[in-house]
N, CA, C and O atoms as a Tripos MOL2 file, in Angstrom:
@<TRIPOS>MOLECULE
protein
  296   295    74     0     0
PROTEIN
NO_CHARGES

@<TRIPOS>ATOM
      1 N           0.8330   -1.1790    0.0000 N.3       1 UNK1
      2 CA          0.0000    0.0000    0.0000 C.3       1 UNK1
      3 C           0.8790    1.2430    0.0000 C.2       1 UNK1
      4 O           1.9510    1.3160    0.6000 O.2       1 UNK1
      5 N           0.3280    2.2190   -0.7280 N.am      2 UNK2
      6 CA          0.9560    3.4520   -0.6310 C.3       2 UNK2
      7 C           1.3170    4.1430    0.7510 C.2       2 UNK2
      8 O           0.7220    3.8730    1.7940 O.2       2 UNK2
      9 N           2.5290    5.2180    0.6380 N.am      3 UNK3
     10 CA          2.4230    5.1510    2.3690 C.3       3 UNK3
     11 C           2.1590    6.6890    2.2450 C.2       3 UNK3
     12 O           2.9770    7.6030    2.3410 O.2       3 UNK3
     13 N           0.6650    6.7510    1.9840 N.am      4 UNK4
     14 CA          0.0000    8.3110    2.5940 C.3       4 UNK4
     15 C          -0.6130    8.3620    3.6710 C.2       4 UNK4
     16 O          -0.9470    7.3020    4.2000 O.2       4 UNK4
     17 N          -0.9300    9.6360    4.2950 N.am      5 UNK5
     18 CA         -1.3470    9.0530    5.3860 C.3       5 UNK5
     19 C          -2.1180   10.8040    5.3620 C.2       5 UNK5
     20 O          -1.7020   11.8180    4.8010 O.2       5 UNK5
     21 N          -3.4270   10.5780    6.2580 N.am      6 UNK6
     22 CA         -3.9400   11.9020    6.4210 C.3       6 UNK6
     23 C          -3.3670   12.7760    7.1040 C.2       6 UNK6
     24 O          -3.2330   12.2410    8.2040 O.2       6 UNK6
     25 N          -2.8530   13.9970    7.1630 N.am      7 UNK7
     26 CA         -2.3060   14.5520    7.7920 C.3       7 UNK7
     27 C          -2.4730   15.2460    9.1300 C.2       7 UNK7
     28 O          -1.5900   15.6550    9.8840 O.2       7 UNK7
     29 N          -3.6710   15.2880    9.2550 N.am      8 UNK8
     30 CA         -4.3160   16.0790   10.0220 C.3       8 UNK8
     31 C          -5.1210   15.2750   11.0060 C.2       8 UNK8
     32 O          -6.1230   15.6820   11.5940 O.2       8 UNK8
     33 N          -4.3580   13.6360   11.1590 N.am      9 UNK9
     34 CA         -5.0340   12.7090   12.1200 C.3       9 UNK9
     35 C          -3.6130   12.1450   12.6220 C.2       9 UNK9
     36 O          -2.6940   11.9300   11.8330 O.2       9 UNK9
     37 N          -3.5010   11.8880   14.2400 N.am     10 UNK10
     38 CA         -2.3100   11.3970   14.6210 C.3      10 UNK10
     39 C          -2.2100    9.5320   13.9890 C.2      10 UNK10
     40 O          -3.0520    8.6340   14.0190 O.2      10 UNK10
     41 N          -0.8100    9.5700   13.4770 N.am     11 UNK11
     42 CA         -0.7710    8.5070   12.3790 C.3      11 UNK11
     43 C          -0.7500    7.5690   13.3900 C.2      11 UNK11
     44 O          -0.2910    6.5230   12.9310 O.2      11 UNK11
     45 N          -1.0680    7.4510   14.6840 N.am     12 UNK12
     46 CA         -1.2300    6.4980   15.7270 C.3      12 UNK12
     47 C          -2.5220    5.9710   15.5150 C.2      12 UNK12
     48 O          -2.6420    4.7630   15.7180 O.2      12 UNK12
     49 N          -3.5290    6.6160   15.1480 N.am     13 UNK13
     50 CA         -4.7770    6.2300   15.1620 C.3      13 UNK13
     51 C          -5.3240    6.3750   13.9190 C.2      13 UNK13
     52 O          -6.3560    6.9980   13.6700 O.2      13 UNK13
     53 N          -4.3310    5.5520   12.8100 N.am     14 UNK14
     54 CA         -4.9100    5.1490   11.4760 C.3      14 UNK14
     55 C          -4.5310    3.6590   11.2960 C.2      14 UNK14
     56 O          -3.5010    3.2750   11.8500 O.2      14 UNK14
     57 N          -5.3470    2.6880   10.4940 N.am     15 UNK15
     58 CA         -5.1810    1.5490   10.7770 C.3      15 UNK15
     59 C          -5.2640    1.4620    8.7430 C.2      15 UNK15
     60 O          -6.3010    1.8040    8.1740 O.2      15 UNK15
     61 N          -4.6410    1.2130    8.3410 N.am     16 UNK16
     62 CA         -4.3890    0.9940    6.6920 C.3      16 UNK16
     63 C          -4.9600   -0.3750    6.4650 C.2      16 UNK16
     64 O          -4.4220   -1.3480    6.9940 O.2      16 UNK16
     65 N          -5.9410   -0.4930    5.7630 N.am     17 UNK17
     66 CA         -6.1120   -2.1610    5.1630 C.3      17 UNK17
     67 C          -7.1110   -2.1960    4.1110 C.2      17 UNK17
     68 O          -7.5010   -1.0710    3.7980 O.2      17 UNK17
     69 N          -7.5800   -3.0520    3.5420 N.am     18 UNK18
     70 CA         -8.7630   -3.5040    2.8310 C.3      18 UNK18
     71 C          -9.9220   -3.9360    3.2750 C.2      18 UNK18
     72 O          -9.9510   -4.4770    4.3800 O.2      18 UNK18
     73 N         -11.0120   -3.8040    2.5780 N.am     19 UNK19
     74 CA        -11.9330   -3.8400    2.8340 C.3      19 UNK19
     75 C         -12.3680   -5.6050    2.7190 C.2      19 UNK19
     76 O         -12.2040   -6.3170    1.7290 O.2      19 UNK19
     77 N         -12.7890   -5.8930    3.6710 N.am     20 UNK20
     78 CA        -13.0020   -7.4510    3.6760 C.3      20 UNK20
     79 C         -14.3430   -8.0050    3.5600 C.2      20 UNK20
     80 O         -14.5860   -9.0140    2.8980 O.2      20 UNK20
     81 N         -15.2740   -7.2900    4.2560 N.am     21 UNK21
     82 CA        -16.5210   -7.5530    4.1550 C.3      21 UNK21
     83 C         -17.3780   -6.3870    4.1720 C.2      21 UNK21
     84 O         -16.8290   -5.3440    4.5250 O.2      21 UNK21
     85 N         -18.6570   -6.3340    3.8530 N.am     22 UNK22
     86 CA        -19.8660   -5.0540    3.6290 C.3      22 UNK22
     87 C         -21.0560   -5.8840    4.0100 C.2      22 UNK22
     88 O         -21.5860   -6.6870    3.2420 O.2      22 UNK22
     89 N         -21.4660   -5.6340    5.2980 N.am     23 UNK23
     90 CA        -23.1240   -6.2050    5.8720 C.3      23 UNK23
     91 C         -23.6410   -4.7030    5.2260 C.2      23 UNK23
     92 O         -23.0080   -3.7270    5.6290 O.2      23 UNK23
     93 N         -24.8700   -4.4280    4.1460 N.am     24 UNK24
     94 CA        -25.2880   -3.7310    4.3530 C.3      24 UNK24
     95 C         -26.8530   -3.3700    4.6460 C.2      24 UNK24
     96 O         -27.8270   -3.8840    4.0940 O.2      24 UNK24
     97 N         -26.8530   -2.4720    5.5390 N.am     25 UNK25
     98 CA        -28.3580   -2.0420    5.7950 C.3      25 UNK25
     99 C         -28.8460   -1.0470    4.9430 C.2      25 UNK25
    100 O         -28.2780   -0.6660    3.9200 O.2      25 UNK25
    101 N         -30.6770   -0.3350    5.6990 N.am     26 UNK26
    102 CA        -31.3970   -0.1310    4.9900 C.3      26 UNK26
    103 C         -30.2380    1.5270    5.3070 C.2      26 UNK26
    104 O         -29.7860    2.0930    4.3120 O.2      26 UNK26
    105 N         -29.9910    1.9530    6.3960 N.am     27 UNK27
    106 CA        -29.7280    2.9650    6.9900 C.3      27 UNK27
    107 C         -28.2690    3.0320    7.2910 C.2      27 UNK27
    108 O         -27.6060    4.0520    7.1010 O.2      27 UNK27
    109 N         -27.7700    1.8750    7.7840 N.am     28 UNK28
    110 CA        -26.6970    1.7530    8.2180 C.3      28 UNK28
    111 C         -25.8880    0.3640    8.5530 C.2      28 UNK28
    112 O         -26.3670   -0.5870    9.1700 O.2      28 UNK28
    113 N         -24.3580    0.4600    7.9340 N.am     29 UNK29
    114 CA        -23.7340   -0.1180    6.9150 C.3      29 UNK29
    115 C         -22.2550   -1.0770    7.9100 C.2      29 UNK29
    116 O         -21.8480   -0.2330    8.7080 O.2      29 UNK29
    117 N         -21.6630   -2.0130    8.0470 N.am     30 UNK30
    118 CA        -20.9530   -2.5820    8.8180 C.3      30 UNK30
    119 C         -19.7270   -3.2840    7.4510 C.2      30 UNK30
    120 O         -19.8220   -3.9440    6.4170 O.2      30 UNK30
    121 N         -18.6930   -2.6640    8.2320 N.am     31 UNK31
    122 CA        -17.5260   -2.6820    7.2400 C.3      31 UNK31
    123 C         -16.4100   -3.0270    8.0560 C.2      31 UNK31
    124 O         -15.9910   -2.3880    9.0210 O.2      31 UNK31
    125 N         -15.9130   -4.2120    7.5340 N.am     32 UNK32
    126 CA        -14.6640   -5.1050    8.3650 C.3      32 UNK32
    127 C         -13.7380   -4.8050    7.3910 C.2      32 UNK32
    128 O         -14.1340   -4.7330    6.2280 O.2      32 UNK32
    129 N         -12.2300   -4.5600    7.7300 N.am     33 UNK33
    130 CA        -11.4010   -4.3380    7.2570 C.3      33 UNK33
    131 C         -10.2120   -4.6180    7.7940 C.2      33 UNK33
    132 O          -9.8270   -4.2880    8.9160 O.2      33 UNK33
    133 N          -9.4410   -5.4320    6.7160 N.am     34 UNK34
    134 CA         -8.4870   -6.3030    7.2090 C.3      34 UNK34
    135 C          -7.0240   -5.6590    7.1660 C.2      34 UNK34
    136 O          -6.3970   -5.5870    6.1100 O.2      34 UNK34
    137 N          -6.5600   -5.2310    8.2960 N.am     35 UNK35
    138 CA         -5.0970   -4.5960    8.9490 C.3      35 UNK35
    139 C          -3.8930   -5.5840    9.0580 C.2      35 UNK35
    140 O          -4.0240   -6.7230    9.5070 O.2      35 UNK35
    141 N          -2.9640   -5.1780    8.7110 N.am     36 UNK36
    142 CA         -1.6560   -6.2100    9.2100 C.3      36 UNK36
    143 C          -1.8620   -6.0730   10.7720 C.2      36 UNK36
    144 O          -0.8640   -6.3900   11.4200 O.2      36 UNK36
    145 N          -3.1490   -5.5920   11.6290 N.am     37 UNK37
    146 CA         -2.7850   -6.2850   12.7290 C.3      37 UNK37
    147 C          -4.2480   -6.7450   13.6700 C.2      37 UNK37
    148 O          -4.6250   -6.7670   14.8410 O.2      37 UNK37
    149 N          -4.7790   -7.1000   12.2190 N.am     38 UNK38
    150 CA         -6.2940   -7.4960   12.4420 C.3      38 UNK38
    151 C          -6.9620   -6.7850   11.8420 C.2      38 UNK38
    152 O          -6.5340   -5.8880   11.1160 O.2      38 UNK38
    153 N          -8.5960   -7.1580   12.1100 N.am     39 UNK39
    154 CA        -10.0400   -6.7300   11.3790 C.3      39 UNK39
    155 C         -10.4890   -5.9820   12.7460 C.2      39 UNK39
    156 O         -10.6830   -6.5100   13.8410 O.2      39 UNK39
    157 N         -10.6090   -4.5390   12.3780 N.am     40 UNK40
    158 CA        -11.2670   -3.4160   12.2590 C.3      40 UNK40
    159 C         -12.5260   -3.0360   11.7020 C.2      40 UNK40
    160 O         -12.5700   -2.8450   10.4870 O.2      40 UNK40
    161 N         -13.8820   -2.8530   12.6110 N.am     41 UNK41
    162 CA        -14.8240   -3.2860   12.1180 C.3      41 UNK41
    163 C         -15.4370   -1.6880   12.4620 C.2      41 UNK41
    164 O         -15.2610   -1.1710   13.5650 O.2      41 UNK41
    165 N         -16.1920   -0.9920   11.3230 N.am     42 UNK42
    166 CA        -16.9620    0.2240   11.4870 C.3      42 UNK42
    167 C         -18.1520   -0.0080   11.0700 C.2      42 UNK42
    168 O         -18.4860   -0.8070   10.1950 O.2      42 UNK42
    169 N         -18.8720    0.7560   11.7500 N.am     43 UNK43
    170 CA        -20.5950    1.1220   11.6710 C.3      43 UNK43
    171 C         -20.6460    2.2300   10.8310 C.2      43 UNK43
    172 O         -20.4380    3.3210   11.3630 O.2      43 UNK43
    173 N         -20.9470    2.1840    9.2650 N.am     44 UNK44
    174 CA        -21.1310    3.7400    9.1810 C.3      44 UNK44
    175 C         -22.6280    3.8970    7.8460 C.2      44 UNK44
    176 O         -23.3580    3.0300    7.3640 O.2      44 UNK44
    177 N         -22.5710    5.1820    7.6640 N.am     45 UNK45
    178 CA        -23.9840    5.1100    6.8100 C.3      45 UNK45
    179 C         -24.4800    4.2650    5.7210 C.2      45 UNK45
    180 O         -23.4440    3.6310    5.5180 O.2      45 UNK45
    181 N         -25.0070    3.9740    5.1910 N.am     46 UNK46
    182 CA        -25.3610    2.9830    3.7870 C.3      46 UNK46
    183 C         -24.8400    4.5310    2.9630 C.2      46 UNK46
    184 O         -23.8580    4.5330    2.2210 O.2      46 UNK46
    185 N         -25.3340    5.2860    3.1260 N.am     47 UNK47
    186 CA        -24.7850    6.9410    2.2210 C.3      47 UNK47
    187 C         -23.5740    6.9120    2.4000 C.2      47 UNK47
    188 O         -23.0340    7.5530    1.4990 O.2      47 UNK47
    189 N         -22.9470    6.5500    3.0100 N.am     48 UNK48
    190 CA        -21.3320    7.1590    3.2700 C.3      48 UNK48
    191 C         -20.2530    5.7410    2.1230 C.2      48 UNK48
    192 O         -19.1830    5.7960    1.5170 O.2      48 UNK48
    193 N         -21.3400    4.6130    2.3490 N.am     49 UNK49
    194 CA        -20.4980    3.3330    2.0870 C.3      49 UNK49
    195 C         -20.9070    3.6580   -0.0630 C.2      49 UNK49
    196 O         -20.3990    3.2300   -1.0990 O.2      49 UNK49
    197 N         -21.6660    4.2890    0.1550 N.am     50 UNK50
    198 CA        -22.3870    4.4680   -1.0500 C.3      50 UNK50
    199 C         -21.3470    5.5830   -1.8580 C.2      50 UNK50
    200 O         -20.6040    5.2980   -2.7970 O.2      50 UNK50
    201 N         -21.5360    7.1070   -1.1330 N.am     51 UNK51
    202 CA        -20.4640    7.9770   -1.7620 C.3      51 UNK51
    203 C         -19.0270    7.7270   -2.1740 C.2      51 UNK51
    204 O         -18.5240    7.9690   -3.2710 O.2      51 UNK51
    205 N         -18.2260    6.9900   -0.6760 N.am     52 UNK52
    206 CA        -17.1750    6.1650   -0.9210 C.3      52 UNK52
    207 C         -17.1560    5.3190   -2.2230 C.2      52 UNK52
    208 O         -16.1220    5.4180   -2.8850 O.2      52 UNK52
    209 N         -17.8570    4.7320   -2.5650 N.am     53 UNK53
    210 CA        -17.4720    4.1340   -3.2680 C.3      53 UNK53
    211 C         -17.0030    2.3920   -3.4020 C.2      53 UNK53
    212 O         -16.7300    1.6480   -4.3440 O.2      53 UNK53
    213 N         -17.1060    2.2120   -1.5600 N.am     54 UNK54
    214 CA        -17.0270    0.9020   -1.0940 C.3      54 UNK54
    215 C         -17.2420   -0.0500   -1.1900 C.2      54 UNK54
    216 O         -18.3910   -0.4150   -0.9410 O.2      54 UNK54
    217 N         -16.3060   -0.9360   -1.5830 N.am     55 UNK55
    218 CA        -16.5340   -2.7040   -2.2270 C.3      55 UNK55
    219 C         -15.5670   -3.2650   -1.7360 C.2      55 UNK55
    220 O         -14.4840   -2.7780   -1.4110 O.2      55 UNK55
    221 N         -15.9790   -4.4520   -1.6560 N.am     56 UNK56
    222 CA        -14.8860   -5.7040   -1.1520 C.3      56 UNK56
    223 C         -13.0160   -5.5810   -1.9390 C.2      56 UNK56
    224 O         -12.8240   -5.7200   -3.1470 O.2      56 UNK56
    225 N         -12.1510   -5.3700   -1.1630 N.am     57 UNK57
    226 CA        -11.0590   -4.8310   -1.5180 C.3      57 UNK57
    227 C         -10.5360   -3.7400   -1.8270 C.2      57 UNK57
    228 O          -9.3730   -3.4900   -2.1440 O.2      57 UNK57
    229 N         -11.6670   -2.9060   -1.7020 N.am     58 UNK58
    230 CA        -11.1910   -1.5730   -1.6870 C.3      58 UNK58
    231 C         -10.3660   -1.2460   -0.3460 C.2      58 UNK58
    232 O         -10.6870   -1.5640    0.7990 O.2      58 UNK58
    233 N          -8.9110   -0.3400   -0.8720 N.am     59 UNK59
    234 CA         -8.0990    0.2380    0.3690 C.3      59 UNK59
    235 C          -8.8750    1.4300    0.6120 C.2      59 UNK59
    236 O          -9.6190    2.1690   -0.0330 O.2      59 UNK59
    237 N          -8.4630    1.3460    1.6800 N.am     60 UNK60
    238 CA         -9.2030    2.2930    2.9910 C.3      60 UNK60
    239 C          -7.9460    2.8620    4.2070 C.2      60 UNK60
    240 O          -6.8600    2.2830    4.2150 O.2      60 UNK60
    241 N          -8.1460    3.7190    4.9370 N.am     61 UNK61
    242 CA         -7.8150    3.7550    5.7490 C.3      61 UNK61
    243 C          -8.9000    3.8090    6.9910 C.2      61 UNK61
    244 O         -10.0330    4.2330    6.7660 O.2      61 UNK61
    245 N          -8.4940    3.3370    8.3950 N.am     62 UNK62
    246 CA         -9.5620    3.3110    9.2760 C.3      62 UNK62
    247 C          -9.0580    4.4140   11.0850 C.2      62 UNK62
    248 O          -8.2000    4.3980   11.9680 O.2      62 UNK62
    249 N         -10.0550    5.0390   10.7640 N.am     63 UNK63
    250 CA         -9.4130    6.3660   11.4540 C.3      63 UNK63
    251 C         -10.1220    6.2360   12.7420 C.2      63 UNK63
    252 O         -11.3500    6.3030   12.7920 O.2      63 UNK63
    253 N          -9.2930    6.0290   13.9170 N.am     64 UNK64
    254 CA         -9.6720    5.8080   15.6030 C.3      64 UNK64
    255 C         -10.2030    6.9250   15.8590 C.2      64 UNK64
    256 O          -9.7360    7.8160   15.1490 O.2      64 UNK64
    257 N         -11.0230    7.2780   16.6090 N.am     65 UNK65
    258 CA        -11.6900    8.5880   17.8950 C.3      65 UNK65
    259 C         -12.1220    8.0790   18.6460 C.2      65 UNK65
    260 O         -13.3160    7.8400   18.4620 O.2      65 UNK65
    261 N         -11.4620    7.5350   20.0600 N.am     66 UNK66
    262 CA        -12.0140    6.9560   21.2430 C.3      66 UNK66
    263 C         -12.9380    5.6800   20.5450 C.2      66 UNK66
    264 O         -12.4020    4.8710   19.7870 O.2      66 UNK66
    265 N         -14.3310    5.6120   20.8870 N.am     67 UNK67
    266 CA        -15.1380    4.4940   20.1880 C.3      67 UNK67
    267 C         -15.6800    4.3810   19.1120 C.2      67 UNK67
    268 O         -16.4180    3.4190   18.8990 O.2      67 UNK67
    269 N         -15.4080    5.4860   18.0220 N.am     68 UNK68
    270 CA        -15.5520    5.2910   16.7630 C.3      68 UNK68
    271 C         -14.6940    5.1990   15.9180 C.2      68 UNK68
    272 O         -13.6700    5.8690   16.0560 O.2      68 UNK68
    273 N         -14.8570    4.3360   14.7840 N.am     69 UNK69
    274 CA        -13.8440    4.5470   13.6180 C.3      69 UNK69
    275 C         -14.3720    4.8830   12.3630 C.2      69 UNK69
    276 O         -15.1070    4.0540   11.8260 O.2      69 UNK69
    277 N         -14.1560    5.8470   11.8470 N.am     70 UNK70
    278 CA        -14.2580    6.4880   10.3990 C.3      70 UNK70
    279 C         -13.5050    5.3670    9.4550 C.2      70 UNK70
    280 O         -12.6600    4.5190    9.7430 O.2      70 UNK70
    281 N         -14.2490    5.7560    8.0230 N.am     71 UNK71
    282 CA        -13.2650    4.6140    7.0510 C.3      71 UNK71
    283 C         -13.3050    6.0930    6.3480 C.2      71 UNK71
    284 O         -14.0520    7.0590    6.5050 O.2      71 UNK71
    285 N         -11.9490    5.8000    5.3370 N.am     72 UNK72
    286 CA        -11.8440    7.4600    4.1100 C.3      72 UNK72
    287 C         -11.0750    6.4260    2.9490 C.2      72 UNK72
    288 O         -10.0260    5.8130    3.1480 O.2      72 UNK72
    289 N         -11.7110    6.4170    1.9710 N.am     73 UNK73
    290 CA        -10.7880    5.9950    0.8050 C.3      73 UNK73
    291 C          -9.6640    6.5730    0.6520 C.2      73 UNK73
    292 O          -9.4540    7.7190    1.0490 O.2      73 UNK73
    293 N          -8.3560    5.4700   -0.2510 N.am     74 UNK74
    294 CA         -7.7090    5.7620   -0.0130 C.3      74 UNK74
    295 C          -7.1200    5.8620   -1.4810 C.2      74 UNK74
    296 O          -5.9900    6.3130   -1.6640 O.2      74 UNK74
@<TRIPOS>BOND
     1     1     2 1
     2     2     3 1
     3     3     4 2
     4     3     5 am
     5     5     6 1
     6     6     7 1
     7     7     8 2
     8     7     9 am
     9     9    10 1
    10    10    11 1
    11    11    12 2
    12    11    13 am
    13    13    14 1
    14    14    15 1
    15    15    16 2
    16    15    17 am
    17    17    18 1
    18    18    19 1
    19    19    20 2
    20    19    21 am
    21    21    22 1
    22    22    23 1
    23    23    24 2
    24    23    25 am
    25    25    26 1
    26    26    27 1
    27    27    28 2
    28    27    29 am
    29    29    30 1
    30    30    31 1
    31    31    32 2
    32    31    33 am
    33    33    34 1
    34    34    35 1
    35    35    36 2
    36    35    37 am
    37    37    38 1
    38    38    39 1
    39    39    40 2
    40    39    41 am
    41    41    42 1
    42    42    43 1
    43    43    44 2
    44    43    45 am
    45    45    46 1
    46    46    47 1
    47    47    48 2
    48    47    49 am
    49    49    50 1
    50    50    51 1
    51    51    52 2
    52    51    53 am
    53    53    54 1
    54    54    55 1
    55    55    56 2
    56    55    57 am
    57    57    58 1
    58    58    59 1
    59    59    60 2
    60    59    61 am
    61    61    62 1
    62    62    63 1
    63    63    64 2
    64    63    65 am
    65    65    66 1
    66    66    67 1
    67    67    68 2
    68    67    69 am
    69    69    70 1
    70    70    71 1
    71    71    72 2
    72    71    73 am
    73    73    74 1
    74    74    75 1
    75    75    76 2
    76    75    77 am
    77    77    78 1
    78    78    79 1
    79    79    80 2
    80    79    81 am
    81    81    82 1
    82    82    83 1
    83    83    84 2
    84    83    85 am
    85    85    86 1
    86    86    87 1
    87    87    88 2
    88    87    89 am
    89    89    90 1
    90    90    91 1
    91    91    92 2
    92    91    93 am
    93    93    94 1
    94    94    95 1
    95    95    96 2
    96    95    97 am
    97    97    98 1
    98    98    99 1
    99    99   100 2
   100    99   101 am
   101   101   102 1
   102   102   103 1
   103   103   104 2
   104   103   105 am
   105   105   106 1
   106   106   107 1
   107   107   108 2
   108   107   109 am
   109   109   110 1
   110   110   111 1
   111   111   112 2
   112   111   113 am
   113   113   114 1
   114   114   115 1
   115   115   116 2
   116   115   117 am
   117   117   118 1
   118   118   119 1
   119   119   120 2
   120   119   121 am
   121   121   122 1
   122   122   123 1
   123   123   124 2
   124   123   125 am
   125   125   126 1
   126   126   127 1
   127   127   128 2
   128   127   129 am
   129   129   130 1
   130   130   131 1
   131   131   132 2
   132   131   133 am
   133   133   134 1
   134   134   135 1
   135   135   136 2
   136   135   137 am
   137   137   138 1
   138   138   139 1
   139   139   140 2
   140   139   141 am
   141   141   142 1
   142   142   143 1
   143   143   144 2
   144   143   145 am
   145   145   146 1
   146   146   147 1
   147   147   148 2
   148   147   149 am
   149   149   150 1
   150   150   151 1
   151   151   152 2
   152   151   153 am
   153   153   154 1
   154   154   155 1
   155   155   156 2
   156   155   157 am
   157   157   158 1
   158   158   159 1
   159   159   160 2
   160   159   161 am
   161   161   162 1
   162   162   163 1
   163   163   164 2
   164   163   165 am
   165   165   166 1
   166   166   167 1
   167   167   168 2
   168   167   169 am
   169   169   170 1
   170   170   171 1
   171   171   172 2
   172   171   173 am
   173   173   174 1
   174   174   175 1
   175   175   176 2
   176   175   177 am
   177   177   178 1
   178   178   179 1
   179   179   180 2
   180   179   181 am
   181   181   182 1
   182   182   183 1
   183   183   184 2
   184   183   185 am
   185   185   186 1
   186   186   187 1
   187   187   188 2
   188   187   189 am
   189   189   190 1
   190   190   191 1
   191   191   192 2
   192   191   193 am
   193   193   194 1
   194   194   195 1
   195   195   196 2
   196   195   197 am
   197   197   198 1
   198   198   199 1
   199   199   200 2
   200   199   201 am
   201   201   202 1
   202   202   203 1
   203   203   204 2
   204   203   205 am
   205   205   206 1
   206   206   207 1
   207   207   208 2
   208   207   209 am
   209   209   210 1
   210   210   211 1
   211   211   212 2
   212   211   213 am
   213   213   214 1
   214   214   215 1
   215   215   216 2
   216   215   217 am
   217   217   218 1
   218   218   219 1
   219   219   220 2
   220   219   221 am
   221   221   222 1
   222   222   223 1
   223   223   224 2
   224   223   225 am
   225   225   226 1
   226   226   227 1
   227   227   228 2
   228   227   229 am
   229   229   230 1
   230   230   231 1
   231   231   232 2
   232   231   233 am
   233   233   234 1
   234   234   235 1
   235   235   236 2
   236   235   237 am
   237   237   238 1
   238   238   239 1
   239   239   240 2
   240   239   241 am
   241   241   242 1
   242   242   243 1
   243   243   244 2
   244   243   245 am
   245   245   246 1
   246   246   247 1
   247   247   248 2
   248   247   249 am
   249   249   250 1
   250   250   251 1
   251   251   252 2
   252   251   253 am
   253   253   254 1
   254   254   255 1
   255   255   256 2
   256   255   257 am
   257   257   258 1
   258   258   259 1
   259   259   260 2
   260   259   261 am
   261   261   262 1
   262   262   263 1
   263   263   264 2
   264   263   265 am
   265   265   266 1
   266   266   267 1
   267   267   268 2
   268   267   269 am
   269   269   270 1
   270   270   271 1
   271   271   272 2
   272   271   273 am
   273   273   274 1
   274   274   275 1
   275   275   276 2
   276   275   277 am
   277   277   278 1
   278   278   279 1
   279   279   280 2
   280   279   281 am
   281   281   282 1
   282   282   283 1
   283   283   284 2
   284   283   285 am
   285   285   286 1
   286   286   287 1
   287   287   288 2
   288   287   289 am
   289   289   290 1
   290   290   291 1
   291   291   292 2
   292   291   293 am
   293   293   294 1
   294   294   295 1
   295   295   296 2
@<TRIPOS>SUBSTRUCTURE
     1 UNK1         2 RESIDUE 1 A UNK
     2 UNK2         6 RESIDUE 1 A UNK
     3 UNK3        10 RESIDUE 1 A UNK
     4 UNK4        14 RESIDUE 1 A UNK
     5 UNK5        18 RESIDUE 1 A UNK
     6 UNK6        22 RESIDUE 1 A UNK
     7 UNK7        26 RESIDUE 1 A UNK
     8 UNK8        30 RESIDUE 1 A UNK
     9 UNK9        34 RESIDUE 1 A UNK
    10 UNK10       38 RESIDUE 1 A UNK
    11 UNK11       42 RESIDUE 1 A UNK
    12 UNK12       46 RESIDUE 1 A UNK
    13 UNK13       50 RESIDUE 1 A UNK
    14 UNK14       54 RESIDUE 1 A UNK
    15 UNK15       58 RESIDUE 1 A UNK
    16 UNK16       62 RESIDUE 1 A UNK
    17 UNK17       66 RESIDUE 1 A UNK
    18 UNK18       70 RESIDUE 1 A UNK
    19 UNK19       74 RESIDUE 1 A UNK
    20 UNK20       78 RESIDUE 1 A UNK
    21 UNK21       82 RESIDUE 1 A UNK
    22 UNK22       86 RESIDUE 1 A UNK
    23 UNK23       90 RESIDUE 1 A UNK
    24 UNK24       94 RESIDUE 1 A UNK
    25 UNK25       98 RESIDUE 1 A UNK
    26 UNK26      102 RESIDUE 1 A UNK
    27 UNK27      106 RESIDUE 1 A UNK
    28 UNK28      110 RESIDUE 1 A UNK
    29 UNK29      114 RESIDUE 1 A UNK
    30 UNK30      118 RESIDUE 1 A UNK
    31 UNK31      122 RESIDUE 1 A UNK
    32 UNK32      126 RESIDUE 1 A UNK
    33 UNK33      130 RESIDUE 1 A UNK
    34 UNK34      134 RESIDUE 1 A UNK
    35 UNK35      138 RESIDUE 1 A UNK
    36 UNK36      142 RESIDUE 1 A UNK
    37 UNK37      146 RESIDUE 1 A UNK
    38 UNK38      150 RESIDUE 1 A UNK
    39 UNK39      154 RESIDUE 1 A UNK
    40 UNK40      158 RESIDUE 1 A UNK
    41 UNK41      162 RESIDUE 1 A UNK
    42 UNK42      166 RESIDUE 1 A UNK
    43 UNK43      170 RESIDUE 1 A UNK
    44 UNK44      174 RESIDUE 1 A UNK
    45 UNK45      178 RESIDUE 1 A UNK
    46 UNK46      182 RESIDUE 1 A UNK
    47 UNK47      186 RESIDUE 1 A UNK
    48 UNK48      190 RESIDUE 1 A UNK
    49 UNK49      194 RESIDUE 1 A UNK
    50 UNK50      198 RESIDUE 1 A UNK
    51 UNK51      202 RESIDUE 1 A UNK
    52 UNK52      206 RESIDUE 1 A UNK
    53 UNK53      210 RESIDUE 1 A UNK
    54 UNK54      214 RESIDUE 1 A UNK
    55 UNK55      218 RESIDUE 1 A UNK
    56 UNK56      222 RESIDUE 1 A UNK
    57 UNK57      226 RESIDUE 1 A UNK
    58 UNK58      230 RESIDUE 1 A UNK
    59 UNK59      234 RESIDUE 1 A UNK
    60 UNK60      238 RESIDUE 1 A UNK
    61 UNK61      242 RESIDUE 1 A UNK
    62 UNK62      246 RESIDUE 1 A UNK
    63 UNK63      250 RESIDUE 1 A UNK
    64 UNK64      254 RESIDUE 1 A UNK
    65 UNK65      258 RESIDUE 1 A UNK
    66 UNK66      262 RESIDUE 1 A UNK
    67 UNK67      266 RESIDUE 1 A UNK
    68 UNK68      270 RESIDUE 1 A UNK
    69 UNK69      274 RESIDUE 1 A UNK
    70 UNK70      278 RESIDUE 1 A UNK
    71 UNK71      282 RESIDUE 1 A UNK
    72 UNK72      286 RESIDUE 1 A UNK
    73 UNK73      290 RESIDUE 1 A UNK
    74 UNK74      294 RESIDUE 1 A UNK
């Protein structure tokens, strides 16, 4: 993987991987993503998984805040 990284997030709390699986709902969307140091699993909109652009193998990065994690294409 490329080594970019967002700048404006401490690179402690970015987790780089692919997208492994997509449960999706009517509202809201469950996205596992596979890290060299495990699967990282986010809750986020069916809209968000939608704008993204999100499919099985798509790189991602997965961005920590206490108990949430953001996904941002990558």
């Amino acid at each position: 993987m490329p080594s970019q990284a967002i700048q404006a997030i401490n690179v402690r709390n970015q987790f780089r991987g692919k997208v492994k699986e997509i449960i999706r709902g009517d509202v809201v969307s469950e996205i596992d993503v596979e890290t060299p140091w495990g699967i990282v699993t986010s809750v986020i909109t069916t809209r968000s998984v939608n704008q993204l652009e999100l499919v099985v193998g798509s790189e991602v990065v997965a961005l920590v805040k206490s108990t949430e994690v953001s996904i941002a294409r990558l």
